[in-house]
PyMOL CGO cylinders between C-alpha atoms (Angstrom):
from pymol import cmd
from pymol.cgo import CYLINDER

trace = [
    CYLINDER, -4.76, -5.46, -13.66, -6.81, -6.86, -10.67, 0.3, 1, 1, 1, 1, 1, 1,
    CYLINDER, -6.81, -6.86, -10.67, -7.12, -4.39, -7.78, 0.3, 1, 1, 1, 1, 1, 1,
    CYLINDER, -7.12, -4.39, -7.78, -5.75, -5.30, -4.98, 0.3, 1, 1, 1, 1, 1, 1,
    CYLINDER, -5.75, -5.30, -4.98, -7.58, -5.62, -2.00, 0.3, 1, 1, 1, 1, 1, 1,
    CYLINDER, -7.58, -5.62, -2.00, -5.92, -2.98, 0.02, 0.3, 1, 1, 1, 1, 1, 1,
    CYLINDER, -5.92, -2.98, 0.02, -7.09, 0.02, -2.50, 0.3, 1, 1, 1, 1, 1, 1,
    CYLINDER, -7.09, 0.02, -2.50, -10.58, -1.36, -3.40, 0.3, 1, 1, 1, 1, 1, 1,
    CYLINDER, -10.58, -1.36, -3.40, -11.95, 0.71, -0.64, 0.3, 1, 1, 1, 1, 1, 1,
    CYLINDER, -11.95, 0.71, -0.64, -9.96, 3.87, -2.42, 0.3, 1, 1, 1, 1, 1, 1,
    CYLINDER, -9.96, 3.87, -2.42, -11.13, 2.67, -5.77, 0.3, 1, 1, 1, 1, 1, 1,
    CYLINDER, -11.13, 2.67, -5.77, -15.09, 2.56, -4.44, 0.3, 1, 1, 1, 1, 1, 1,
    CYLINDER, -15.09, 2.56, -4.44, -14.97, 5.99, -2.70, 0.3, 1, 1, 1, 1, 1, 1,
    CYLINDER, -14.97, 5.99, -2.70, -14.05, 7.51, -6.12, 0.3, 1, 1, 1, 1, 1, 1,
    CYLINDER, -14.05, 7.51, -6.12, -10.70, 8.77, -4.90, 0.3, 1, 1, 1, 1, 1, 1,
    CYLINDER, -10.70, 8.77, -4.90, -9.20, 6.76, -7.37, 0.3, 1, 1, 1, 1, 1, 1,
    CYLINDER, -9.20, 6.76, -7.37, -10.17, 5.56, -10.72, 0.3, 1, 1, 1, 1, 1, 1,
    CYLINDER, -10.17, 5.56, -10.72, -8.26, 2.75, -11.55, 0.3, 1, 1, 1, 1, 1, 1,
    CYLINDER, -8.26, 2.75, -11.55, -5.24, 1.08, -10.67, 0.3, 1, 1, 1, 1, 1, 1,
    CYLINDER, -5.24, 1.08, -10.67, -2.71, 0.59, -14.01, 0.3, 1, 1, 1, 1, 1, 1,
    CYLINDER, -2.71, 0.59, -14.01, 0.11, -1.35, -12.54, 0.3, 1, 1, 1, 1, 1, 1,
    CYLINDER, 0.11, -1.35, -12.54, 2.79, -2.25, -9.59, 0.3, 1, 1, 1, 1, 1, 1,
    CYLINDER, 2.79, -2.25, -9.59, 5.28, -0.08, -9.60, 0.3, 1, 1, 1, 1, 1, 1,
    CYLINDER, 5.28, -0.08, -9.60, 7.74, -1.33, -6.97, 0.3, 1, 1, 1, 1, 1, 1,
    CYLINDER, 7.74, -1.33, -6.97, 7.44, -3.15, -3.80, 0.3, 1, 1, 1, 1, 1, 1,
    CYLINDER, 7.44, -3.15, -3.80, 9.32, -3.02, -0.77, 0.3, 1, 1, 1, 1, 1, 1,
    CYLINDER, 9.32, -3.02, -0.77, 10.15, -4.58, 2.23, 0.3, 1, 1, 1, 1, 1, 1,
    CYLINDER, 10.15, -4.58, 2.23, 7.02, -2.72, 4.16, 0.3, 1, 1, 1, 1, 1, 1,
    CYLINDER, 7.02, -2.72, 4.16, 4.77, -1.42, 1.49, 0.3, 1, 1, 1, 1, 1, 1,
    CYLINDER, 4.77, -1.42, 1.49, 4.26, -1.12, -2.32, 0.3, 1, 1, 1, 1, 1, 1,
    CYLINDER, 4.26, -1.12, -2.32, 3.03, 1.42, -4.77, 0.3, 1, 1, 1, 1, 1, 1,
    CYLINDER, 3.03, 1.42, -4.77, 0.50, 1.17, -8.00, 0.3, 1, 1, 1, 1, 1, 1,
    CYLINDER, 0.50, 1.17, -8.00, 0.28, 3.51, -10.69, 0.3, 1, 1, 1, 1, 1, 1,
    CYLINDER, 0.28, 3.51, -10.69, -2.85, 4.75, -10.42, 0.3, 1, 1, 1, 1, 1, 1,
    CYLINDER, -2.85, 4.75, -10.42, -5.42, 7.18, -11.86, 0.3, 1, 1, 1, 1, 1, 1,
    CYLINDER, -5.42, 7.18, -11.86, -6.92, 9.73, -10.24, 0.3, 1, 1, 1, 1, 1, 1,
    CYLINDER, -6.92, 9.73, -10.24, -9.19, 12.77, -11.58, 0.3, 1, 1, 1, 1, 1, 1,
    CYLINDER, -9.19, 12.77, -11.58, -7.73, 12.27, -14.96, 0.3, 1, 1, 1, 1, 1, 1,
    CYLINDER, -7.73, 12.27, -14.96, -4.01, 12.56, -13.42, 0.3, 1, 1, 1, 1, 1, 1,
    CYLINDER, -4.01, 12.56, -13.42, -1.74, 9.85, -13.50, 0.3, 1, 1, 1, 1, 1, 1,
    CYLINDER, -1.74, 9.85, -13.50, -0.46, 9.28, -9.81, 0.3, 1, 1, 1, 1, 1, 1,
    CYLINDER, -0.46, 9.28, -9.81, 1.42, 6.91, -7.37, 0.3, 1, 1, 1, 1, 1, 1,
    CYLINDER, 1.42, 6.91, -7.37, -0.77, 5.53, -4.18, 0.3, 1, 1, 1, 1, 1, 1,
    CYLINDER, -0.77, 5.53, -4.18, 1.54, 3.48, -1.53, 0.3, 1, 1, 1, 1, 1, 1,
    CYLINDER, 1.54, 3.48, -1.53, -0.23, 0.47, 0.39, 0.3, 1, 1, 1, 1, 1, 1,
    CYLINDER, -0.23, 0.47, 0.39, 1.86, -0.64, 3.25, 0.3, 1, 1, 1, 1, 1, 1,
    CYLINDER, 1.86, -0.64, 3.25, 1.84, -4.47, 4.15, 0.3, 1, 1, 1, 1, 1, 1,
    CYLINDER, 1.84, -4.47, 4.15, 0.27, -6.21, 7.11, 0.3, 1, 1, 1, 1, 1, 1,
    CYLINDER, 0.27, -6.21, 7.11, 2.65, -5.99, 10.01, 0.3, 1, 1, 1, 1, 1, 1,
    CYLINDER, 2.65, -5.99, 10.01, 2.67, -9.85, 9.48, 0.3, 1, 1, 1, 1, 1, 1,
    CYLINDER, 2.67, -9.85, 9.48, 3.19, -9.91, 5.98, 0.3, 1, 1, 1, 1, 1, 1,
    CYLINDER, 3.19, -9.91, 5.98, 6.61, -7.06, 6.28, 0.3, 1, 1, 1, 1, 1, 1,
    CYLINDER, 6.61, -7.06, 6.28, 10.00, -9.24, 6.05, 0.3, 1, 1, 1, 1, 1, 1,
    CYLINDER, 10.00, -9.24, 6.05, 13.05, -6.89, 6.96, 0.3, 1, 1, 1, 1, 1, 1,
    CYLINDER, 13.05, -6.89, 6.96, 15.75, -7.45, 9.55, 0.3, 1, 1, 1, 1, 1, 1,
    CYLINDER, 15.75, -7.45, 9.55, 15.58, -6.13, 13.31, 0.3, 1, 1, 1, 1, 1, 1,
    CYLINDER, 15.58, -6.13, 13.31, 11.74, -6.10, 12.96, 0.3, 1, 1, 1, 1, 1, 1,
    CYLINDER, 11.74, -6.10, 12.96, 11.30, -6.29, 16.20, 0.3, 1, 1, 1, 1, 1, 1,
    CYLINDER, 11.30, -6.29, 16.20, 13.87, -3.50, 17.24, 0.3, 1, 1, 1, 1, 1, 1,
    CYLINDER, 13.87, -3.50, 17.24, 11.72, -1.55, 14.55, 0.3, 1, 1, 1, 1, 1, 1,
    CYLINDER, 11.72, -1.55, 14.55, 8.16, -2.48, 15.61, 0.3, 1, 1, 1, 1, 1, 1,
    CYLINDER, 8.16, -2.48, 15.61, 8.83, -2.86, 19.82, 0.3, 1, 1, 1, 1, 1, 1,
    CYLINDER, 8.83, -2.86, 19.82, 7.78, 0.76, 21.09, 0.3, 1, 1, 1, 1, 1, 1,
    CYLINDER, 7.78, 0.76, 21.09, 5.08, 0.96, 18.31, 0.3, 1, 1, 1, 1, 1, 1,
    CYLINDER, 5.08, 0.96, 18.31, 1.57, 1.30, 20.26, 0.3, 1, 1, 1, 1, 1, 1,
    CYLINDER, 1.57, 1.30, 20.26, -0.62, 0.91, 17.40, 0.3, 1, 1, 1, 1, 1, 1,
    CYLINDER, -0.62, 0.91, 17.40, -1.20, -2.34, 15.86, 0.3, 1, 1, 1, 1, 1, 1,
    CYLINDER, -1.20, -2.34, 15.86, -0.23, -2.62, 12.50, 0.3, 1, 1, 1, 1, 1, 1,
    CYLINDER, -0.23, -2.62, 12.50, 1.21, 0.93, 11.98, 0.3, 1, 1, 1, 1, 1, 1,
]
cmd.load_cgo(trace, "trace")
């Protein structure tokens, strides 16, 4: 599978090892099956703020202070 861009910087550090596969994706993030020190674990990459589609975004994103948080 091609890495996405999001974990590449994970995958360079050595923190991970290599990504497998999507597992599910959500309205504000998804999460890859992943491998990491010879484990087999989950890593969750959240979407750009303007890339998340859910309803009453801006109810949800209007006291935030941090951009894309």
């Amino acid at each position: 599978m091609k890495t996405p861009d999001r974990l590449r910087p994970l995958l360079d550090e050595g923190l991970i090892d290599s990504v497998q596969r999507q597992l599910m994706s959500g309205k504000e993030a998804m999460v890859f099956v992943v491998q990491s020190g010879g484990e087999t674990v989950c890593a969750k990459v959240y979407k750009e703020a303007n890339h998340r589609s859910f309803r009453q975004a801006v109810d949800y994103t209007e006291n935030r202070k941090t951009k894309n948080s």
